[in-house]
PASEBA-1860 file (N, C-alpha, C; in nm, 3 decimals):
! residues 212
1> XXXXXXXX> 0.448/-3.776/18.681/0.403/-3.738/18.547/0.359/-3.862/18.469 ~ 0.216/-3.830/18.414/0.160/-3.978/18.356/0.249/-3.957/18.184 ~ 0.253/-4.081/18.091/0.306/-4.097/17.962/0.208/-4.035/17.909 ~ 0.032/-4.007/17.902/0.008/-3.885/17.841/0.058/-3.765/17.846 ~ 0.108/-3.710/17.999/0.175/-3.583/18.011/0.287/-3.545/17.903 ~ 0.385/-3.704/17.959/0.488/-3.654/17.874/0.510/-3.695/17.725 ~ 0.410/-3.729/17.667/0.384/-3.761/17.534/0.318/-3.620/17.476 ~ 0.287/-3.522/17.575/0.215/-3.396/17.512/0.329/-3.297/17.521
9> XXXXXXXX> 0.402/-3.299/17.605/0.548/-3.256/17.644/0.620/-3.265/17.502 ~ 0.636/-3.399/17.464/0.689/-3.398/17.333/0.636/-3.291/17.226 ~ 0.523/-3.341/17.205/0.423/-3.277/17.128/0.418/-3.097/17.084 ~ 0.441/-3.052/17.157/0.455/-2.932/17.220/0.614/-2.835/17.205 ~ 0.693/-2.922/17.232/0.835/-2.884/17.199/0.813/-2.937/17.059 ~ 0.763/-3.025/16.932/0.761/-2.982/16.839/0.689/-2.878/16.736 ~ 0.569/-2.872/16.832/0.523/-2.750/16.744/0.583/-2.647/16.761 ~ 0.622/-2.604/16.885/0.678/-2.506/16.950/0.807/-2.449/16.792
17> XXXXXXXX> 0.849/-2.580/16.788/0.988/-2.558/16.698/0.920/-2.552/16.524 ~ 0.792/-2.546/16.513/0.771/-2.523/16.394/0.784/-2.702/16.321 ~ 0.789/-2.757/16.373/0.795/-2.907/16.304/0.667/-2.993/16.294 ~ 0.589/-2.940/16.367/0.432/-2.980/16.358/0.310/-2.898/16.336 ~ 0.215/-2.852/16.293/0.185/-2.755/16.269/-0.010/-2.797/16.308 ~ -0.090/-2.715/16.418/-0.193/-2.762/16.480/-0.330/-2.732/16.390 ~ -0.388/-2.825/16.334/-0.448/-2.813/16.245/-0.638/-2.759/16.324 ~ -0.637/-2.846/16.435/-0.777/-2.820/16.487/-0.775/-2.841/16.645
25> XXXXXXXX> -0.820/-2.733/16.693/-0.821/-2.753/16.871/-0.964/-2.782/16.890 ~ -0.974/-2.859/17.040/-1.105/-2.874/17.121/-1.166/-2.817/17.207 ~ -1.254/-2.795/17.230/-1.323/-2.666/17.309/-1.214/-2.620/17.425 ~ -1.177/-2.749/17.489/-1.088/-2.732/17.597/-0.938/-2.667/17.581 ~ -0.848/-2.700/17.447/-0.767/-2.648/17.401/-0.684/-2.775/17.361 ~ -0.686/-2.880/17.362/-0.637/-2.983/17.361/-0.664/-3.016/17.217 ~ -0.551/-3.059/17.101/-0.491/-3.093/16.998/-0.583/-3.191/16.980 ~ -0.675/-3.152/16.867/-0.735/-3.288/16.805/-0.690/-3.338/16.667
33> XXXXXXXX> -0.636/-3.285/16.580/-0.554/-3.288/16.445/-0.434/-3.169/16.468 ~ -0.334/-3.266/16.389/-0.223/-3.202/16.366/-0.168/-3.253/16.214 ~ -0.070/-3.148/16.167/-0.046/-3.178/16.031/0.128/-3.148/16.019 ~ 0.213/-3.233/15.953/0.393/-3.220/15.912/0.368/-3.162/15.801 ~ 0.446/-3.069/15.800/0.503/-2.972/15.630/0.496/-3.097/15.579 ~ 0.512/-3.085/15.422/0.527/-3.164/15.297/0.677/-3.213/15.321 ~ 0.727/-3.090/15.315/0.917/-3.126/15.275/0.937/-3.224/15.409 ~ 0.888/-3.207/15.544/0.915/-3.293/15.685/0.854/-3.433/15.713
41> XXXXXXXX> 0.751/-3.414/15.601/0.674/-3.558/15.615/0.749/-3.653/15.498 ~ 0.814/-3.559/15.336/0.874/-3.652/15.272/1.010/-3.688/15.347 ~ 1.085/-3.590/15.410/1.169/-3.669/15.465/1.175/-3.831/15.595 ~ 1.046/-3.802/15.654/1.053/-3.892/15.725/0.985/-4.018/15.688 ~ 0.924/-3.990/15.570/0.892/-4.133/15.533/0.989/-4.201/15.433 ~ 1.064/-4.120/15.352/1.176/-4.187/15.337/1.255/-4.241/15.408 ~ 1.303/-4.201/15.551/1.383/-4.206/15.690/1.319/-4.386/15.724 ~ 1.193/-4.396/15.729/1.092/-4.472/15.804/1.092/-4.601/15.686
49> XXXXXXXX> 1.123/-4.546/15.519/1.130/-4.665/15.489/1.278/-4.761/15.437 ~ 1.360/-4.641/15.470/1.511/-4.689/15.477/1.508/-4.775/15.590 ~ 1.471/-4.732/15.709/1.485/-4.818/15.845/1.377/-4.959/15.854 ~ 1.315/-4.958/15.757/1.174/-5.032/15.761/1.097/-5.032/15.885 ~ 1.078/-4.920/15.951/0.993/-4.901/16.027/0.808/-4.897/16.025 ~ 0.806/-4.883/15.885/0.673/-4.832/15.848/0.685/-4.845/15.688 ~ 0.552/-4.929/15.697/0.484/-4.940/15.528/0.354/-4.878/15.546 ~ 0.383/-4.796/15.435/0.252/-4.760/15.389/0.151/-4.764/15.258
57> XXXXXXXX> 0.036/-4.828/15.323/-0.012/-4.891/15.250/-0.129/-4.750/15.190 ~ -0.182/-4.716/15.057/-0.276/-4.618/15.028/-0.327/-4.644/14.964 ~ -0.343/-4.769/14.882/-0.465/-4.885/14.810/-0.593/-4.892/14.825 ~ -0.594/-4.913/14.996/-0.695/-4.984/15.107/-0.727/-5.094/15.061 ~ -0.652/-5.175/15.041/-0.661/-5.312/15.024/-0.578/-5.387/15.105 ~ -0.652/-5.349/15.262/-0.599/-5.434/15.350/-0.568/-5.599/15.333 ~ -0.637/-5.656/15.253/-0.640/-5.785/15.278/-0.469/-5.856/15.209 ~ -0.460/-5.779/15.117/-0.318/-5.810/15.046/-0.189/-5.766/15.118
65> XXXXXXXX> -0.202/-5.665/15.178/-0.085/-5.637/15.299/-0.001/-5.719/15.299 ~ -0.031/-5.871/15.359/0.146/-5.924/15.396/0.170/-6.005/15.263 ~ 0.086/-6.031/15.192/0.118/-6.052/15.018/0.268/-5.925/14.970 ~ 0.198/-5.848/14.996/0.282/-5.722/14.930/0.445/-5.702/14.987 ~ 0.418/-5.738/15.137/0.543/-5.731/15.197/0.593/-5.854/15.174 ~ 0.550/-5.966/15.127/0.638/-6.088/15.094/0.687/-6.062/14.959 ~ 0.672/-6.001/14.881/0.683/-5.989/14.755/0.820/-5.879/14.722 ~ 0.815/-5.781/14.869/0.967/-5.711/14.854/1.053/-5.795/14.939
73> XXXXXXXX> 1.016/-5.928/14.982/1.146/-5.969/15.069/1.184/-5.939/15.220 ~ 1.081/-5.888/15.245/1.087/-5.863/15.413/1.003/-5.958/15.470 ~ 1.076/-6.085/15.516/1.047/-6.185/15.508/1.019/-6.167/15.686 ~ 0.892/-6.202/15.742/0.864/-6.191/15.874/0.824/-6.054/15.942 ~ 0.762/-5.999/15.869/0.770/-5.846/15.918/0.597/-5.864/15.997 ~ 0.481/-5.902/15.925/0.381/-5.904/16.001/0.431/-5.977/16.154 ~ 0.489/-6.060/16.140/0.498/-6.141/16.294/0.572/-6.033/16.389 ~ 0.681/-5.949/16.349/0.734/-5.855/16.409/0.674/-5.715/16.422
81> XXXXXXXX> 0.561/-5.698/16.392/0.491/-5.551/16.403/0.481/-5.536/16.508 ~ 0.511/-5.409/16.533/0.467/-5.361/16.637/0.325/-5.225/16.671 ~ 0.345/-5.217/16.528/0.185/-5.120/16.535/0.157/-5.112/16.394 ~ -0.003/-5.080/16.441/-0.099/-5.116/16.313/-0.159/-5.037/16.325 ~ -0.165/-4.884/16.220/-0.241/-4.757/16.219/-0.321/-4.766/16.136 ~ -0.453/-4.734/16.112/-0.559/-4.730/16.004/-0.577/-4.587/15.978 ~ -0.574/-4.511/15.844/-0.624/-4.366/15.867/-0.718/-4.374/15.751 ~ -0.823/-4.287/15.737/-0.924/-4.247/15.658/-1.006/-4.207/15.702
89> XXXXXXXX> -1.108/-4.110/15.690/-1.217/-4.075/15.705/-1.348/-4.228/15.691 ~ -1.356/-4.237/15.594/-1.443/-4.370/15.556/-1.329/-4.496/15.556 ~ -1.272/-4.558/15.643/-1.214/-4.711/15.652/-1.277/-4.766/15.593 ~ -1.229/-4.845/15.542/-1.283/-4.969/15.453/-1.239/-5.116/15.519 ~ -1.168/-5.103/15.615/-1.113/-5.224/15.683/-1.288/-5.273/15.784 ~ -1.278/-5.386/15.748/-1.380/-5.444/15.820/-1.341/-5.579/15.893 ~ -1.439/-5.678/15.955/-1.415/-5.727/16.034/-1.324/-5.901/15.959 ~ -1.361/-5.892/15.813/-1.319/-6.044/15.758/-1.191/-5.982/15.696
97> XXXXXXXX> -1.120/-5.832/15.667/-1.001/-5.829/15.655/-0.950/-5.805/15.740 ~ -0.990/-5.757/15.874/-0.862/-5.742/15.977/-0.844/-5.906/16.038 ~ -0.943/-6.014/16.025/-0.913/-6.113/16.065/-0.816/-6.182/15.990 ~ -0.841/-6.168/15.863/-0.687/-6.162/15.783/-0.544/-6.135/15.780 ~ -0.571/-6.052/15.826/-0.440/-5.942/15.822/-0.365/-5.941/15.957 ~ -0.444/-6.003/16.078/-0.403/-6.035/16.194/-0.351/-6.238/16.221 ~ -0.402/-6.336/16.131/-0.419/-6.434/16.112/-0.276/-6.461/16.117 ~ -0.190/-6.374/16.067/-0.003/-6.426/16.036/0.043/-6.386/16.259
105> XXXXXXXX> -0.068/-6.306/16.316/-0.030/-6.369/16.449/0.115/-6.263/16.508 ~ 0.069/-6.169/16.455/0.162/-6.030/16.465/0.169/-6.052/16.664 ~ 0.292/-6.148/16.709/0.303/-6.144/16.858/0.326/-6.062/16.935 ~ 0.395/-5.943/16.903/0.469/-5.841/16.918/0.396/-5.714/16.890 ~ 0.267/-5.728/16.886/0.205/-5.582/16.842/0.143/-5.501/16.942 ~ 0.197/-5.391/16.937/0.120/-5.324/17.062/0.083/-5.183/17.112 ~ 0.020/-5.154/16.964/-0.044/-5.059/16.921/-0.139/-5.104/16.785 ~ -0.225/-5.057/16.811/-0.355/-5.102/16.716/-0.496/-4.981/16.699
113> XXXXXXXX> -0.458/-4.919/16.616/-0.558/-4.832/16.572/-0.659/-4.855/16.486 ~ -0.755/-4.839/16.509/-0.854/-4.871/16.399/-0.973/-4.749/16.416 ~ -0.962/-4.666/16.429/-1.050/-4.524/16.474/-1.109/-4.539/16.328 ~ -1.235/-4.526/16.307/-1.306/-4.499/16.197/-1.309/-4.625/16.095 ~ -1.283/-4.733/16.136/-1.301/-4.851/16.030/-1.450/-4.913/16.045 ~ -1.480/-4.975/15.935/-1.596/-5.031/15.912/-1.632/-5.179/16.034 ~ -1.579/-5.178/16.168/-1.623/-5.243/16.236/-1.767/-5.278/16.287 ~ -1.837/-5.367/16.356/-1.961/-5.367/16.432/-1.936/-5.506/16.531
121> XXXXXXXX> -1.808/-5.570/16.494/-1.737/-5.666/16.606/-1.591/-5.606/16.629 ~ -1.574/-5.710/16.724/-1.418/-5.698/16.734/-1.399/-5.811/16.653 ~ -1.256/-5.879/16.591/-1.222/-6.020/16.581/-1.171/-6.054/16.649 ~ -1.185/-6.195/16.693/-1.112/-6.284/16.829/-0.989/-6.255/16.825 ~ -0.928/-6.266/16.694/-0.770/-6.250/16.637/-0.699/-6.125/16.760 ~ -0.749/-6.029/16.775/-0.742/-5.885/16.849/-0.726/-5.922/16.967 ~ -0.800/-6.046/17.052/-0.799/-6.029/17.167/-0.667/-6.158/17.196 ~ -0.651/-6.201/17.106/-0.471/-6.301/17.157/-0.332/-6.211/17.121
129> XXXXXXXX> -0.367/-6.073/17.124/-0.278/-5.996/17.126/-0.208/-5.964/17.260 ~ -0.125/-6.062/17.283/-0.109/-6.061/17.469/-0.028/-5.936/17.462 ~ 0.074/-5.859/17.403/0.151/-5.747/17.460/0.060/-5.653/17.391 ~ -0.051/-5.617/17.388/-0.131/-5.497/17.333/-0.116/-5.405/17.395 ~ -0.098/-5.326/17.379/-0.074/-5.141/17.521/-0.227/-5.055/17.444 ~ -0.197/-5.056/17.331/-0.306/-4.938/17.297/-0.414/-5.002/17.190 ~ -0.550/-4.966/17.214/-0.620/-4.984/17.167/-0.725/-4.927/17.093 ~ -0.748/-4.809/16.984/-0.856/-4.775/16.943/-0.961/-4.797/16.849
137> XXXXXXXX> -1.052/-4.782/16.921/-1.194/-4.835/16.828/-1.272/-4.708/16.796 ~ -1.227/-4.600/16.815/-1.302/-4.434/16.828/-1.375/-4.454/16.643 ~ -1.521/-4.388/16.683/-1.591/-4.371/16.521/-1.622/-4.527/16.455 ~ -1.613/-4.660/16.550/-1.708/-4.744/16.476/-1.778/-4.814/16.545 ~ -1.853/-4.891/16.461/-2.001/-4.954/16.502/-2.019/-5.039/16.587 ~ -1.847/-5.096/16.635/-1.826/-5.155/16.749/-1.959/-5.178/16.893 ~ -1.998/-5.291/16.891/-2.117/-5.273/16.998/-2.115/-5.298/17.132 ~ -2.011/-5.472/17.111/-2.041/-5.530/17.258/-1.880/-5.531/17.246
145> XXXXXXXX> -1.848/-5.513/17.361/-1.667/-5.590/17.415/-1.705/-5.722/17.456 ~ -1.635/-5.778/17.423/-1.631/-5.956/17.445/-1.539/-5.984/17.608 ~ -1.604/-6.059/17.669/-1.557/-6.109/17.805/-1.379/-6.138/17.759 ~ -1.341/-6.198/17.674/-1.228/-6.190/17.592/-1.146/-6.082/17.600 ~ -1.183/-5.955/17.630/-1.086/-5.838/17.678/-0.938/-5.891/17.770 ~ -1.037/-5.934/17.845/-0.942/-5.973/17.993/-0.787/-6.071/17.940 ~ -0.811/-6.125/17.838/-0.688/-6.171/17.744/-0.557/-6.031/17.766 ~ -0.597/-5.911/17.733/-0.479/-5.812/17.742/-0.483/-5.738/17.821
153> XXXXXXXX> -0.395/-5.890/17.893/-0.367/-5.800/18.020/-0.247/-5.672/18.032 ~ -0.213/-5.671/17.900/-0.026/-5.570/17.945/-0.211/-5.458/17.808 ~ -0.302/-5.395/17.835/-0.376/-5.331/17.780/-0.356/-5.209/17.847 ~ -0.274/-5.066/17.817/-0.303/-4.941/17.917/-0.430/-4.865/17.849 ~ -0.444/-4.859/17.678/-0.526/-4.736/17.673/-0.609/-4.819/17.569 ~ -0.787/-4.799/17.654/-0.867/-4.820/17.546/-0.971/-4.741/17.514 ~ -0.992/-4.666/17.405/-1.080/-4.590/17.367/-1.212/-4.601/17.269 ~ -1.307/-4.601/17.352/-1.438/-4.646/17.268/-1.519/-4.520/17.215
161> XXXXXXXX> -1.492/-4.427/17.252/-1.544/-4.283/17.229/-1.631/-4.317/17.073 ~ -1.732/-4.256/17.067/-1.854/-4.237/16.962/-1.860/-4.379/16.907 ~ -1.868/-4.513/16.991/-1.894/-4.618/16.920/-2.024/-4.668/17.010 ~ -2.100/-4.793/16.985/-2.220/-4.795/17.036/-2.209/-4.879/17.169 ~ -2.099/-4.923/17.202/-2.117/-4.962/17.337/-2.177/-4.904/17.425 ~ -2.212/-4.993/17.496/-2.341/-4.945/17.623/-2.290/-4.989/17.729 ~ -2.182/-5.104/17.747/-2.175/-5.165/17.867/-2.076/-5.265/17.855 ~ -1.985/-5.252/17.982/-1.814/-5.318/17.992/-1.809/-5.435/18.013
169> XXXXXXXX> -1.742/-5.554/18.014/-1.824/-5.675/18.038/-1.715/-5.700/18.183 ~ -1.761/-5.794/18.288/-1.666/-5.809/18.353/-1.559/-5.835/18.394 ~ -1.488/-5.902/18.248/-1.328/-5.938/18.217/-1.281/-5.812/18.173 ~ -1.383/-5.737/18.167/-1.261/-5.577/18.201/-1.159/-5.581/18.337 ~ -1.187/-5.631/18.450/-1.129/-5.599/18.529/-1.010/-5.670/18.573 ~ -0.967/-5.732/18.463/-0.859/-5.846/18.483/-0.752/-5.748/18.446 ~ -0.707/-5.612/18.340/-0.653/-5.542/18.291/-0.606/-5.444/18.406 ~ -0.534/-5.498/18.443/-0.493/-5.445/18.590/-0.365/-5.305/18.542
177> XXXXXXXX> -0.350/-5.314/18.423/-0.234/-5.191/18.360/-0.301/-5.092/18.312 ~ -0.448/-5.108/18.269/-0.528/-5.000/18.186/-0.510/-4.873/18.287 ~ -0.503/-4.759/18.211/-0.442/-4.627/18.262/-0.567/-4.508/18.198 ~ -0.615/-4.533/18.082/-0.698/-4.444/18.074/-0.793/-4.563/17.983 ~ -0.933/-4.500/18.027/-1.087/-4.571/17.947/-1.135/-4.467/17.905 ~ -1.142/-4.445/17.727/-1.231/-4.341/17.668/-1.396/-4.382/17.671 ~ -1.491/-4.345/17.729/-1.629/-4.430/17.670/-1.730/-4.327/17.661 ~ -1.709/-4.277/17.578/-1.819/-4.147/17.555/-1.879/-4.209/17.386
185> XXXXXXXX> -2.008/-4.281/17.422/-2.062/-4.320/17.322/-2.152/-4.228/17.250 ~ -2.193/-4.263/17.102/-2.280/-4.213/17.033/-2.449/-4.220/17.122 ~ -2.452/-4.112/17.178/-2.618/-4.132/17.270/-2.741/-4.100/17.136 ~ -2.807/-4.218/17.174/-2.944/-4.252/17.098/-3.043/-4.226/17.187 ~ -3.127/-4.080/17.237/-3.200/-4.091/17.317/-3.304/-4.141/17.293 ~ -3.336/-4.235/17.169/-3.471/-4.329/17.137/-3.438/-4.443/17.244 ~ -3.292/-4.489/17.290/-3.286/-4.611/17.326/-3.258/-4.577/17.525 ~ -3.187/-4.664/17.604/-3.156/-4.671/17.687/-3.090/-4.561/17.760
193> XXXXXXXX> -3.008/-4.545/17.689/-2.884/-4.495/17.694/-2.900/-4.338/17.790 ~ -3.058/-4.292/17.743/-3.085/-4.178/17.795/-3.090/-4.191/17.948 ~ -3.155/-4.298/17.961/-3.172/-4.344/18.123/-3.072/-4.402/18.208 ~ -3.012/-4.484/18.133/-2.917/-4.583/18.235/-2.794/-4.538/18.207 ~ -2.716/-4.470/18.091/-2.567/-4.425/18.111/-2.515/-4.552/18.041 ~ -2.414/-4.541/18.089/-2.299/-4.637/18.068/-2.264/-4.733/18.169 ~ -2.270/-4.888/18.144/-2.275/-4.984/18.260/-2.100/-4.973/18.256 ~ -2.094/-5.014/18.398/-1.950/-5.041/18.471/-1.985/-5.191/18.527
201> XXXXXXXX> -1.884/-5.273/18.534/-1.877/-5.382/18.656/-1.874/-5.319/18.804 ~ -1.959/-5.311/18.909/-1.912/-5.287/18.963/-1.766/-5.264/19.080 ~ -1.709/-5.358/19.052/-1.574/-5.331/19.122/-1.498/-5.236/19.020 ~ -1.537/-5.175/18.906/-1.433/-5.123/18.816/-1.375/-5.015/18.923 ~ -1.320/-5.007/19.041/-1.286/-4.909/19.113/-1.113/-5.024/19.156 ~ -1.154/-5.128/19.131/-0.995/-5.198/19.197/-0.888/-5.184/19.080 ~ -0.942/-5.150/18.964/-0.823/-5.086/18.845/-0.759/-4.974/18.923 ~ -0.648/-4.977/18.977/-0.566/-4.882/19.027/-0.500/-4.838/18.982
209> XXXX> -0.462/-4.890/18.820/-0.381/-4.778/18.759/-0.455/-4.698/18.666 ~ -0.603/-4.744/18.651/-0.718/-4.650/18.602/-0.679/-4.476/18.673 ~ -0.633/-4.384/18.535/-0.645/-4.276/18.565/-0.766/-4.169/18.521 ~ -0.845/-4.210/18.400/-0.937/-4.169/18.328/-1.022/-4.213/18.319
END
């Protein structure tokens, strides 16, 4: 059983129990939004900020982030993150505040969402993320992957879905843990894309723990 399986396993025994509630399915049937009651979401973010598991930030003024957390006294918390969620429809995080906001060198991070932010690079900052596991770039302008990938190597899941990449560079294949590759780009049939697809390195077949 792959950790998507049993991460949907979870998933499932909570809706099942009424604790999650499925906001939008995909043609296939597969959970694309989900939504927590009010009363289940205030409890757990109270829960989340008793434990200091999670700040949440609803400003969008990424750039002040570890300002803010120095200012309540949680002294070292960017260096100890372990995940970095972005949500909005329109992100406003772009490429000179996440280089910011990654600059304090978060060693320990290894989850990184950025689905829908105002990207069209990556920042270098992203790729000295040596324990990275998850990676999303889904919904931005993201173009080229930098030979620099091959830096995360402990990388299982990266998802490029509706961003403009065209083509993997060959330090993809150093990521010998990657388990699933989303790459279903935004197709421009004015450009290439109609003809040639999506470039692979060719050896991308010696990723053996490539399941997707």
């Amino acid at each position: 059983m792959t950790m998507v399986e049993v991460a949907n396993g979870y998933l499932n025994k909570l809706i099942n129990r009424s604790l999650i509630q499925v906001i939008k399915l995909d043609l296939d049937g597969s959970i694309i939004y989900c939504n927590i009651h009010d009363i289940w979401q205030e409890i757990i973010l109270t829960k989340t900020r008793e434990q200091n598991l999670v700040m949440l930030s609803t400003s969008g003024d990424y750039t002040r982030l570890k300002e803010n957390i120095r200012r309540i006294a949680i002294h070292g918390f960017i260096e100890n993150l372990r995940s970095l969620l972005i949500f909005g429809y329109r992100n406003p995080l772009n490429e000179s505040s996440l280089s910011k906001l990654l600059s304090a060198r978060p060693k320990l991070l290894n989850v990184l969402d950025l689905g829908r932010a105002e990207l069209k690079s990556i920042p270098k900052e992203v790729f000295k993320l040596f324990h990275l596991k998850y990676l999303n770039l889904q919904d931005t302008g993201v173009e080229i992957i930098s030979q620099s990938i091959g830096n995360l190597q402990n990388l299982e899941y990266l998802n490029l879905v509706n961003t403009l990449v065209m083509a993997l560079p060959i330090g993809i294949l150093k990521l010998r843990k990657l388990r699933e590759l989303l790459v279903f780009p935004e197709c421009d049939y004015s450009k290439n894309f109609a003809v040639h697809g999506f470039k692979t390195p060719r050896e991308i077949g010696r990723l053996l723990s490539l399941e997707v």
